[in-house]
C-alpha positions in Angstrom: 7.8 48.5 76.1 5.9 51.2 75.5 1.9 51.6 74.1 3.0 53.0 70.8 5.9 50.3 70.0 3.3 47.5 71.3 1.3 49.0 68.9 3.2 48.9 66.2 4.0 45.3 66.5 0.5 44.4 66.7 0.2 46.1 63.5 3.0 44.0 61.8 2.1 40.9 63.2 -1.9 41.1 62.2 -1.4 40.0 58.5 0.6 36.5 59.5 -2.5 35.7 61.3 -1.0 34.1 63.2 -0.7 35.2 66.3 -4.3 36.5 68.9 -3.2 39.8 68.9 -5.7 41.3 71.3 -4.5 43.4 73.6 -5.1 41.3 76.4 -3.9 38.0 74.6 0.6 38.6 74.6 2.3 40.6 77.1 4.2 43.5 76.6 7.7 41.0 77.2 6.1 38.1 74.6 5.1 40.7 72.1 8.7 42.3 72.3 10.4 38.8 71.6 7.9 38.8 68.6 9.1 41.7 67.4 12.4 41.2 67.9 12.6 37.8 66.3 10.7 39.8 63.4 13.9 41.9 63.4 16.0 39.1 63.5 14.4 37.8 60.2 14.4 41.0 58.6 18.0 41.4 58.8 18.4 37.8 57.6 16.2 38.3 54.3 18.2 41.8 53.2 21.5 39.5 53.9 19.8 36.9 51.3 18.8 39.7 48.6 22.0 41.3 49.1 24.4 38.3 48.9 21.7 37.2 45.8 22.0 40.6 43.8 26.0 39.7 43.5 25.4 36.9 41.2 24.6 38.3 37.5 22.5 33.9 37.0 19.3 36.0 38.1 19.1 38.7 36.2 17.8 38.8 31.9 20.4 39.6 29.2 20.0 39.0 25.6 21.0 35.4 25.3 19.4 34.0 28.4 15.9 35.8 27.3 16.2 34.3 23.6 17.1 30.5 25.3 14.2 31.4 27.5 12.2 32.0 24.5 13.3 29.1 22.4 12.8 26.6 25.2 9.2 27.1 24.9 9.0 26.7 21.4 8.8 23.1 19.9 12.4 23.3 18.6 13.4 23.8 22.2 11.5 20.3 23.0 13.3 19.0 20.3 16.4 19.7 21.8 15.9 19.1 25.4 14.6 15.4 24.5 18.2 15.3 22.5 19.8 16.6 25.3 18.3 14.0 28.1 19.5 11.2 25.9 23.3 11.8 26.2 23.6 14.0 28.9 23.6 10.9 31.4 26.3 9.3 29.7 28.2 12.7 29.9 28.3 12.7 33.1 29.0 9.1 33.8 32.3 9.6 31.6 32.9 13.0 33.3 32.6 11.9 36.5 34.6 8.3 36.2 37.4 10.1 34.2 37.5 12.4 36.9 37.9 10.1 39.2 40.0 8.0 37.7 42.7 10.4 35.9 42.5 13.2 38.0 44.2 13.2 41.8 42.7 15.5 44.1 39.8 16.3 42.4 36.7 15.5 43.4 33.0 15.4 41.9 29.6 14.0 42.1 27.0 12.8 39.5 24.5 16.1 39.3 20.6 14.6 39.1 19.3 18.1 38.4 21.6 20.2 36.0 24.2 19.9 33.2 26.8 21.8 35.1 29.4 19.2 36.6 30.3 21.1 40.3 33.9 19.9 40.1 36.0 20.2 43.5 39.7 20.8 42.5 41.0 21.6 46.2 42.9 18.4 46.5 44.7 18.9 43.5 45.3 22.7 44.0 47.6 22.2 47.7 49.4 19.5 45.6 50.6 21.6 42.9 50.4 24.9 44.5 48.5 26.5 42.8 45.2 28.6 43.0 42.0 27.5 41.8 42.3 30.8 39.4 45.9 29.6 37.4 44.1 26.2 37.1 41.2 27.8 35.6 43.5 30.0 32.8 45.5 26.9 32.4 41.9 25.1 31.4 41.1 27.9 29.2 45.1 28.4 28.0 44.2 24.6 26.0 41.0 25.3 25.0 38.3 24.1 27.7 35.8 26.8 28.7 34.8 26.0 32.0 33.6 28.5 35.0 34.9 28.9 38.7 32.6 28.3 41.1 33.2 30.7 43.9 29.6 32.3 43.5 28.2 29.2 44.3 29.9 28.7 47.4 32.6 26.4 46.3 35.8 28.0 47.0 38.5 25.8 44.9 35.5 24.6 42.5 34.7 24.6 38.7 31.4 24.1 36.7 32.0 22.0 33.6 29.1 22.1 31.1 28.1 18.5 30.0 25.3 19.7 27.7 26.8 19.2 24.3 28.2 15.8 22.5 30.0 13.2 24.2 33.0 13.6 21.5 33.1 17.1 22.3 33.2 15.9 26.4 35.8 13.4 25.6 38.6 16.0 23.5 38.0 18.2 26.6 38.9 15.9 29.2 41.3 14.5 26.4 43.3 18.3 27.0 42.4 18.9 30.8 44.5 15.2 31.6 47.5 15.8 28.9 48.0 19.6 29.3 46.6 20.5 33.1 46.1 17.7 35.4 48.4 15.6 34.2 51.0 18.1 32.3 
């Protein structure tokens, strides 16, 4: 490795602190290995921002900057403590309807959001059908749902739980007589 590459490692490596970086204290063979595993986690991170830059769920448009907004206001209080009161029994009755009405589809009872991460893969070979006709066939009677390919779930939905449990119910009322179960 050469003086100036050796260098230039030493350079990149001094803010870590990490690392004795006097000359004397890494070889030219350990420094390399730094540098390269450096490299290695460079590439990683611009695969992360890339791969993070397709989803539009981190970037501000008008409606998520007013929730932000509102959130922090004492109405938004108002409405989260309404919100933590039913949305457990939301998802209880999403997830046991699920499991008890709907072959092949699978879920699990979310501790940390309102969005129901709904596996539908089972129930897609069975009929033959792609996760995207089940999704028009959910929104063809009137449930609004999302597919869940951006977040890494191939023959997944996201159904929102945050609103009443009689508006839950008519949903998975329509997804059992007119999809699942049609």
């Amino acid at each position: 490795m050469g003086a100036r590459y050796s260098g230039h490692l030493r350079e990149l490596l001094r803010p870590l602190g990490v690392y004795d970086l006097s000359p004397e204290s890494l070889s030219g063979s350990e420094l390399e290995a730094l540098g390269a595993g450096l490299d290695a986690l460079s590439d990683r991170l611009d695969d992360v921002e890339r791969e993070s830059a397709l989803s539009h769920y981190n970037s501000m448009n008008v409606l998520s900057m007013h929730a932000l907004v509102g959130a922090y206001k004492p109405e938004g209080q108002a409405w989260l403590d309404e919100l933590l009161e039913v949305l457990p029994g939301n998802i209880n009755y999403a997830c046991d309807y699920i499991e008890k009405h709907f072959e092949g589809v699978t879920t699990s009872k979310s501790e940390a959001t309102y969005m129901l991460f709904v596996d539908c893969t089972g129930w897609c070979k069975a009929h033959n059908k792609t996760i995207e006709e089940l999704e028009k066939a959910c929104w063809d009677v009137g449930v609004a749902l999302q597919d869940g390919k951006m977040f890494h779930g191939p023959c997944h939905i996201r159904v929102n739980l945050a609103l009443p449990l009689a508006r839950v119910e008519e949903a998975f009322r329509r997804l059992d007589k007119y999809v699942f179960n049609a």
